[in-house]
C-alpha positions as CSV (number, residue, x, y, z in Angstrom):
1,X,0.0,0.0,0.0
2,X,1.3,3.3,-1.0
3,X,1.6,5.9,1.6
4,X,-1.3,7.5,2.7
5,X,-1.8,11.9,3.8
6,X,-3.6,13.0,6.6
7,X,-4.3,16.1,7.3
8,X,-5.5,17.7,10.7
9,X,-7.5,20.9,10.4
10,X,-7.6,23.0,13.5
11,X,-8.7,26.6,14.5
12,X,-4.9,27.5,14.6
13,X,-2.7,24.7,13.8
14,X,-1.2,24.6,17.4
15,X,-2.8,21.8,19.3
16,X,-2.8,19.6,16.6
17,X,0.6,19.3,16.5
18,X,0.8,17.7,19.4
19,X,-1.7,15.6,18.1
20,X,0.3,14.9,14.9
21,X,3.3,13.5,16.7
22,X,1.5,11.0,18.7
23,X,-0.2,9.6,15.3
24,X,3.1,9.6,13.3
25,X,4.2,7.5,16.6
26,X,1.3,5.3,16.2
27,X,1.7,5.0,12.8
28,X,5.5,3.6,12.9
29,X,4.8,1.4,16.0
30,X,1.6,0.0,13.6
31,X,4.1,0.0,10.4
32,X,2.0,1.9,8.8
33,X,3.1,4.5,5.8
34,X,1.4,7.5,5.9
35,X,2.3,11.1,6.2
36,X,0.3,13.2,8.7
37,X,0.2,17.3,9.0
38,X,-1.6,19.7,10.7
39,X,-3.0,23.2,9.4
40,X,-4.7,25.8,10.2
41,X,-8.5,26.4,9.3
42,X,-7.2,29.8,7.0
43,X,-4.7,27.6,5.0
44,X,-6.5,24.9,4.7
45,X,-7.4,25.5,1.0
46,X,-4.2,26.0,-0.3
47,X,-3.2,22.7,1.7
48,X,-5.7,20.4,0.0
49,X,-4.3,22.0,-3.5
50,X,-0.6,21.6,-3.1
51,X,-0.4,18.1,-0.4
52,X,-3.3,16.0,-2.0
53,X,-4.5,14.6,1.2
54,X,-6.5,11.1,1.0
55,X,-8.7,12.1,4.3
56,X,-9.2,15.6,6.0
57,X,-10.0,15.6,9.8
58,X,-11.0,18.6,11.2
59,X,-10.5,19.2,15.4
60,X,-13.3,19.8,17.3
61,X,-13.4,23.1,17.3
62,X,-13.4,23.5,13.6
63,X,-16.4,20.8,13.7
64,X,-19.1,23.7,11.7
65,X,-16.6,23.5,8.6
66,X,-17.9,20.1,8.1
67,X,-20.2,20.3,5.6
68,X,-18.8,23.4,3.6
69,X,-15.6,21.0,3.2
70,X,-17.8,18.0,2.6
71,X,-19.5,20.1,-0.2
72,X,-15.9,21.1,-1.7
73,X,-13.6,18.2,-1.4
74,X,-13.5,14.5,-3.0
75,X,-11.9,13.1,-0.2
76,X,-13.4,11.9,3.3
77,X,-14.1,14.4,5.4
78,X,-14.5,14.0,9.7
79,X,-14.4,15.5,12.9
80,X,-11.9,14.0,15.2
81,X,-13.3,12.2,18.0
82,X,-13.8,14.7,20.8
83,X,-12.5,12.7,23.5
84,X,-9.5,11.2,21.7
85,X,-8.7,15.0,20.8
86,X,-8.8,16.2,24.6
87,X,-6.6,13.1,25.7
88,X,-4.3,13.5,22.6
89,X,-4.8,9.9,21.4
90,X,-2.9,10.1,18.6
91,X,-3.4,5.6,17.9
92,X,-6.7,6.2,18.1
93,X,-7.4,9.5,15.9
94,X,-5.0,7.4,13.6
95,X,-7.6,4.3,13.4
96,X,-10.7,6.6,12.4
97,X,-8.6,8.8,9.9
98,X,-7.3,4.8,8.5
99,X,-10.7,3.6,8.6
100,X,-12.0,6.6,6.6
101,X,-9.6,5.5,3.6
102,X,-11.0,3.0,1.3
């Protein structure tokens, strides 16, 4: 399987980096190739134009972007788990994103 882009949409791209770390973690303990960034919600147009991502998660605090994305993009869209998000559970955030690409 080729490698795989998620990207983490937040209100300010600063608590998802956290986030973004504990997934890229997960994802080399799981052997899994993927390449995972965060943004913030004012760059995340010019993100999905120049990185291609195969799933967009959005943090919880970005949640109402949900459908204007879902109307836009070709690509899965969600809102992170709130719970996972507050407890940083980056192996877990990294299952839905995974699960969300076909």
């Amino acid at each position: 399987m080729s490698e795989k882009t998620i990207m983490l949409v937040c209100a300010a791209g600063m608590s998802t980096s956290l986030l973004v770390s504990k997934m890229q973690k997960s994802a080399e303990e799981k052997n899994i190739d993927v390449k995972i960034f965060a943004t913030s919600s004012s760059d995340a147009d010019s993100k999905l134009e120049t990185e291609h991502p195969d799933v967009l998660m959005l943090g919880p605090q970005v949640r109402y972007m949900l459908d204007d994305f879902k109307k836009r993009v070709s690509i899965p869209v969600e809102v992170i788990n709130m719970q996972d998000y507050g407890m940083m559970n980056g192996a877990k955030v990294l299952d839905q994103a995974m699960s969300l690409i076909k």
